[in-house]
C-alpha positions in Angstrom: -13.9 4.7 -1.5 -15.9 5.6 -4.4 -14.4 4.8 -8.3 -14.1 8.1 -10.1 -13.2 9.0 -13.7 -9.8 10.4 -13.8 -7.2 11.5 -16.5 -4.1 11.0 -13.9 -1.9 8.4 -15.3 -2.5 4.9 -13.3 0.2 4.7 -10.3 2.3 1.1 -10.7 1.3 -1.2 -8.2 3.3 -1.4 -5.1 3.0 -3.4 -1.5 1.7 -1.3 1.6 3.9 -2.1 5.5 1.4 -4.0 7.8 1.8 -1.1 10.5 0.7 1.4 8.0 -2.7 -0.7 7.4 -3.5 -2.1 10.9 -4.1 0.2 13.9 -5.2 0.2 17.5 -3.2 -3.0 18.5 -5.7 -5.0 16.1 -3.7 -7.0 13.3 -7.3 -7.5 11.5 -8.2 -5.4 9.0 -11.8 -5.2 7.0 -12.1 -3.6 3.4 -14.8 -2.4 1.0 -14.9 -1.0 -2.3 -17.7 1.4 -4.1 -18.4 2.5 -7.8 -20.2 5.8 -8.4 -21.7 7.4 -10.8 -21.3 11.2 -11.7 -24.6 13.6 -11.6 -25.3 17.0 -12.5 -28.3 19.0 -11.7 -30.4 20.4 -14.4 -31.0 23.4 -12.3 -29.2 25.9 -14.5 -28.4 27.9 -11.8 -26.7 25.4 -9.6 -22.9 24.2 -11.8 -22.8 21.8 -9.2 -21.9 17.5 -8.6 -22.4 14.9 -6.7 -21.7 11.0 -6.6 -24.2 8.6 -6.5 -22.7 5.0 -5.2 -24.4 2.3 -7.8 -22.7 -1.1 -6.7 -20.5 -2.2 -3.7 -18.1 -5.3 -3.5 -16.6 -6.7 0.0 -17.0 -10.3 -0.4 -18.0 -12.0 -3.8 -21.2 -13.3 -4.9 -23.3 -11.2 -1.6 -25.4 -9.2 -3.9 -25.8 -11.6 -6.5 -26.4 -15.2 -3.7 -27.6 -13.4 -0.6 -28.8 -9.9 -0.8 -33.0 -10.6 -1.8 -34.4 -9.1 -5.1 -36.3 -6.6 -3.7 -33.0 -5.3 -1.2 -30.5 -5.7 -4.1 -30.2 -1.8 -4.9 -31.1 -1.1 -1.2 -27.8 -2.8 -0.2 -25.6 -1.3 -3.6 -26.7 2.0 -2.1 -25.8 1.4 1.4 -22.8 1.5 3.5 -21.5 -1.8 5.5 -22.2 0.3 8.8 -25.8 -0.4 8.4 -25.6 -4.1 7.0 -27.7 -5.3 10.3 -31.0 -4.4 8.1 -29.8 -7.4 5.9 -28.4 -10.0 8.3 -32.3 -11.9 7.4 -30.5 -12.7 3.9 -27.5 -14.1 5.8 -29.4 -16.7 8.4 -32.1 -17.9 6.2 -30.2 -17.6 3.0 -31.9 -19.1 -0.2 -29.6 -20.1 -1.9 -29.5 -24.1 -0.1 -32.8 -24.2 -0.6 -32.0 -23.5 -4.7 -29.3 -26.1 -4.3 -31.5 -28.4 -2.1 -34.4 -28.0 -5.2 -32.4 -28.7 -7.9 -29.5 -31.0 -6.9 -31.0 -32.9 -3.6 -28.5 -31.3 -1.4 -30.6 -31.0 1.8 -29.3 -27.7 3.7 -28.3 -27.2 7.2 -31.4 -25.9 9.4 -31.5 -22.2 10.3 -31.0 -19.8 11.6 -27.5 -19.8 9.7 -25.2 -18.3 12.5 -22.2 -19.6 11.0 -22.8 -17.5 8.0 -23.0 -14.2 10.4 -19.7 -15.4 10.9 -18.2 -15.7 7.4 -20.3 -12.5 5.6 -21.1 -9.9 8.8 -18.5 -10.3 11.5 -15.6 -12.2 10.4 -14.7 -16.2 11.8 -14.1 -15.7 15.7 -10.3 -16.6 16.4 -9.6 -16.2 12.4 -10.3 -12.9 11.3 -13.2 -11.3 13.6 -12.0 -8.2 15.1 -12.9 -7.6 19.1 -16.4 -5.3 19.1 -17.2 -5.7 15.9 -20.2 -4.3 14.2 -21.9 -6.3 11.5 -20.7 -5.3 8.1 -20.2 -7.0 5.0 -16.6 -6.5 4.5 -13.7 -8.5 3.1 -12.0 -8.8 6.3 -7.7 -10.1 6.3 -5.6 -11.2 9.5 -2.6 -9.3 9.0 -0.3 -11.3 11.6 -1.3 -14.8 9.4 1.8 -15.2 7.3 1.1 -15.9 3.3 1.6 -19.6 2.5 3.8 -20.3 -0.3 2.3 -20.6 -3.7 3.0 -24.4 -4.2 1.3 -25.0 -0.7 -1.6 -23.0 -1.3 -5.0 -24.7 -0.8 -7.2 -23.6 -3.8 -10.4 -23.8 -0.9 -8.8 -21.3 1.4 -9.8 -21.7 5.0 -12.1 -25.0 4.5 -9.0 -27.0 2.8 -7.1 -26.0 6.1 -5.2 -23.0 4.6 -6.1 -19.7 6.8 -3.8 -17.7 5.1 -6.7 -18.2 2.2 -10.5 -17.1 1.6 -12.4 -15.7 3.7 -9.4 -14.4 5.3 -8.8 -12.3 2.5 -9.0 -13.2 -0.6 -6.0 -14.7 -3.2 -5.8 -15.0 -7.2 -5.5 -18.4 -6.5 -8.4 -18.9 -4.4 -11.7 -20.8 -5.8 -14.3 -18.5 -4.2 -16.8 -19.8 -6.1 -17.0 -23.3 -4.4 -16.2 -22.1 -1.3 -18.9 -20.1 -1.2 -21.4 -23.3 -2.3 -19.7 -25.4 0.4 -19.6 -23.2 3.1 -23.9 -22.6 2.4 -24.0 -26.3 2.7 -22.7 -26.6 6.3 -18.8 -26.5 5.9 -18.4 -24.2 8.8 -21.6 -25.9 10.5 -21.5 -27.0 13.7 -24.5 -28.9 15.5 -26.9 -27.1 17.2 -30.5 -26.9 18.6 -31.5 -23.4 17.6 -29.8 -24.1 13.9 -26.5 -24.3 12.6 -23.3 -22.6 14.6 -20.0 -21.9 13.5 -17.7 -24.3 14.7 -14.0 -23.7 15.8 -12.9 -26.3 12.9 -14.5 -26.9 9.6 -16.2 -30.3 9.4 -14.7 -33.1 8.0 -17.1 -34.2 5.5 -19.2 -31.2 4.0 -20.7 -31.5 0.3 -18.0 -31.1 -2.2 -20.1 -29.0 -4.7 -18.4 -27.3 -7.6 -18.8 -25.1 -10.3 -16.4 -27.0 -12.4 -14.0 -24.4 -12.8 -10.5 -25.4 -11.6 -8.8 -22.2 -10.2 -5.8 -23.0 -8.4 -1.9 -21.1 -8.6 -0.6 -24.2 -8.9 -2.6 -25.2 -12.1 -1.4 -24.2 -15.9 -4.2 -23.6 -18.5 -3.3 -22.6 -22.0 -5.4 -19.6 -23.4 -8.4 -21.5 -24.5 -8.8 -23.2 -20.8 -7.3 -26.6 -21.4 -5.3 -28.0 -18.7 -1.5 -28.5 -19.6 1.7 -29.3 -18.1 3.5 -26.2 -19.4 5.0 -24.5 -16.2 4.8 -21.0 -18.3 1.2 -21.1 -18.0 0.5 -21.0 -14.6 -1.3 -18.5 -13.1 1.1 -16.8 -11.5 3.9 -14.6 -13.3 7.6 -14.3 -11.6 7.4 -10.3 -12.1 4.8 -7.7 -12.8 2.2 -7.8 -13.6 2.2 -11.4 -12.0 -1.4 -12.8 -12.8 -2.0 -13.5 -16.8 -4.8 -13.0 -19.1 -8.1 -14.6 -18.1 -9.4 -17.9 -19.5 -11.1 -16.7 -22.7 -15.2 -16.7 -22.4 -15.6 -18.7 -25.6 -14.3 -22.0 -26.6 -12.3 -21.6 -29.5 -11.0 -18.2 -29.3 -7.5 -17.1 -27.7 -6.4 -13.9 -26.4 -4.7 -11.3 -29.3 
């Protein structure tokens, strides 16, 4: 669905019934998003418009970890339908070898499999639906009931919570280090042709971080200091529920 400029007033958010969203007996569901850009032609006889798609988001971070520089527009341009011309980025991915090079964090061989998994197909048993064609999509297992927000895991599927990232993706989830950990092997099972996903996340994988703390069950106040104060947390009771981000410069609070 492409993002277009419109003056309609915005529609209040509201929550869509499970059996209007999944069909065909499959409770899994897979969902993509697009912005466009409006052109004219300078032919002065043709009035006419199109839409040209610029960027695409399914899961975070695929352009900007896995997608190549030369592919990077190829794959904004591009529907998830034809993703298979890309699935090189996704089993010899460079970002280990980044992390490897500057941290010492020795990566899991390849072929990466077990990222096909998480980026192209969905997790088998998790959130992979039956005949699946590879396509970068965020993918959700609608018959996997939400945990409650003081029992979310903050890692999603690798601290043991599947009602969390990569099946679907929370407020409260720390993408972000997921994605590091799972590059490193989280999901990496052993294998002679490279690294497999494996039913069960390992039980030691490299706890990398980006240092940011995102978790619902964590206050900050406005200039990203932790704090006790239970009015802070990242969650609101009512509409609109999640608060103002963390401010992008120390110092400075949110008018």
């Amino acid at each position: 669905m492409a993002a277009k400029r419109s003056s309609a007033p915005a529609m209040p958010a509201s929550a869509a019934p499970i059996a209007c969203l999944a069909a065909g007996g499959s409770p899994i569901i897979g969902a993509w998003t697009t912005a466009s850009e409006r052109v004219f032609s300078d032919d002065e006889d043709d009035q006419g418009e199109t839409w040209r798609q610029l960027s695409r988001l399914g899961h975070p971070l695929v352009n900007e970890l896995v997608i190549g520089i030369n592919d990077k527009d190829k794959f904004n341009g591009s529907e998830p339908k034809h993703d298979g011309q890309f699935a090189k980025y996704v089993t010899n991915p460079t970002l280990p070898v980044l992390i490897n090079a500057l941290f010492g964090v020795a990566p899991p061989p390849a072929p990466r499999n077990d990222l096909v998994t998480v980026f192209l197909t969905g997790v088998t048993g998790l959130n992979q639906p039956k005949n699946v064609t590879p396509s970068e999509m965020l993918r959700l297992n609608t018959s996997i009931a939400p945990t409650a927000e003081a029992s979310q895991n903050h890692l999603g599927v690798i601290g043991g919570d599947n009602a969390g990232f990569p099946n679907g993706r929370r407020p409260g989830d720390d993408v972000v280090d997921v994605a590091l950990r799972v590059v490193e092997g989280a999901l990496c099972g052993t294998s002679p042709t490279g690294c497999a996903f494996s039913t069960a996340p390992l039980a030691t994988f490299p706890a990398l971080t980006d240092g940011a703390f995102i978790n619902a069950t964590v206050a900050y106040t406005p200039e990203g200091a932790l704090t006790s104060d239970p009015s802070l947390r990242l969650f609101r009771p009512t509409f609109p529920y999640l608060r103002l981000p963390l401010s992008g410069s120390p110092g400075s609070t949110h008018q």
